[in-house]
Every structure is written in C-alpha cells, then in structure tokens.
N, C-alpha and C positions, 0 to 999 in steps of 0.2 A: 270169532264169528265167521261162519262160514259166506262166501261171498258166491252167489248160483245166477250163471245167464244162460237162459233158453236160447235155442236157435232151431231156424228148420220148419217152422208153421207155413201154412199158405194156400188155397183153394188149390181144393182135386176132387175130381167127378167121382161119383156113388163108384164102391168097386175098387179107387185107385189106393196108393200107398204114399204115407209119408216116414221118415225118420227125423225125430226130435233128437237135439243134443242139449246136456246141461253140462256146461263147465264150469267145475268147482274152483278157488283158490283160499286161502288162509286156514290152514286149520283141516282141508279135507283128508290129510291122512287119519285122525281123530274120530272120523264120523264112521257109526256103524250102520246107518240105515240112509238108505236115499229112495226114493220114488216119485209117482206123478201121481198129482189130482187135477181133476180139471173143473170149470163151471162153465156151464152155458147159462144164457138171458132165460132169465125165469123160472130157472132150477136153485137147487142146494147145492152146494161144491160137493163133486163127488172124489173119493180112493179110485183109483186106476192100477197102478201097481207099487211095490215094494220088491228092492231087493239089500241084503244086507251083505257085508264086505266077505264073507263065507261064499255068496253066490245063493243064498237061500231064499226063496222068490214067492211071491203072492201077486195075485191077480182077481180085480174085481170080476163078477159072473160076464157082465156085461162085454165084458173085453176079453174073454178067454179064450183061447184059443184063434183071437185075429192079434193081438197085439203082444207082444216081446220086448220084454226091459231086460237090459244088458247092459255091465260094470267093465271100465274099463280103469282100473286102479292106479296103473304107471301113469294114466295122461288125463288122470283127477276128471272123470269123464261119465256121463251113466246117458245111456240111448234109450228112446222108447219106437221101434220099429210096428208103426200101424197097418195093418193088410186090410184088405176089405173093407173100407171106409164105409161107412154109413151116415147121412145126414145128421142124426141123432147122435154122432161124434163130434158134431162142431160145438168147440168151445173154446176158451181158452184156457190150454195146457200150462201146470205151474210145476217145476221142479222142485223137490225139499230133500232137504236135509236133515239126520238128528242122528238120537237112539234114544230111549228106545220105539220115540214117536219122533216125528217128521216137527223140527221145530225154527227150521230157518229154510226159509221164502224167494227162488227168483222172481219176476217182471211179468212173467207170463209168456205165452204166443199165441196167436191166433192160428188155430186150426177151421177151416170151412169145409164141409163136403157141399158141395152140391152141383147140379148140371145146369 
C-alpha cells in the first residue's frame, strides 16, 4: 500500500501560483499511474490531472493549459505546478496513486485563491 503526503497548499491572490508536492513511500516504484483530484464545499470531487510512470499526461478542460503535473521517479515524488490561480480553484487538492485508476489516497491540502 502505497503511503501519499500532500505538501505546498496555502492562500494566493487571483492570478498567483502554487506548487503542490506528493511524496510517495512503500511500494511506489510498483505504481503506474499517480495524479490530482481535488474538491471544493459544495462541489463533486473533480480529476485534475494524470500522469503515468512513461511520462504520459492528461489534464482536465478546466486546468489546461494553467496547470502541470510532473514525475519525479528517483525521489518517489509527482508536482502539480498551478499558474493563473482562479478562485474557483480553491479546494482541497488530494494525491493518488494506482493503475490503472487512481486507488490509494493522501490527507489532502488546502488550496485558496482569493484577494
């Protein structure tokens, strides 16, 4: 069982940028898929993105082309780089792990945009 901690959430004004980290242990050389979903208050948990140990990458509509998820495989490691923050991005960001679906879970982080 794969063991996933978020790190990196925190209030940033409309516009700014964050970088989320998930650090994997037990078992993450085995996993072919990691990515981010996140939920906000009064939403459904959404897909954000996907990338598998190839480097082969998906991104939901919502997020494309402001945000970048990036593998870092020596140091059991996957980034989610958020540009252009929008309020309607605050949530809390969760890390997963699996293949060929996303089926073990970090704690979450709270992300906020707002001014």
């Amino acid at each position: 069982q794969v063991h996933l901690v978020e790190s990196g959430g925190g209030l940033v004004q409309p516009g700014g940028s964050l970088r989320l980290a998930c650090a994997a242990s037990g078992g993450f050389e085995s996993v072919n898929l990691m990515g981010w979903h996140r939920h906000a208050p009064g939403k459904l948990r959404e897909w954000v993105a996907t990338i598998t140990r190839d480097g082969n990458i998906d991104y939901a509509d919502s997020v494309k082309g402001r945000f970048t998820i990036s593998r870092d495989n020596a140091k059991n490691t996957v980034y989610l780089q958020m540009n252009s923050l929008k309020p309607e991005d605050t949530a809390v960001y969760y890390c997963g792990a699996g293949g060929p679906v996303l089926t073990s879970w970090g704690q979450g982080t709270q992300v906020t945009v707002s001014s």
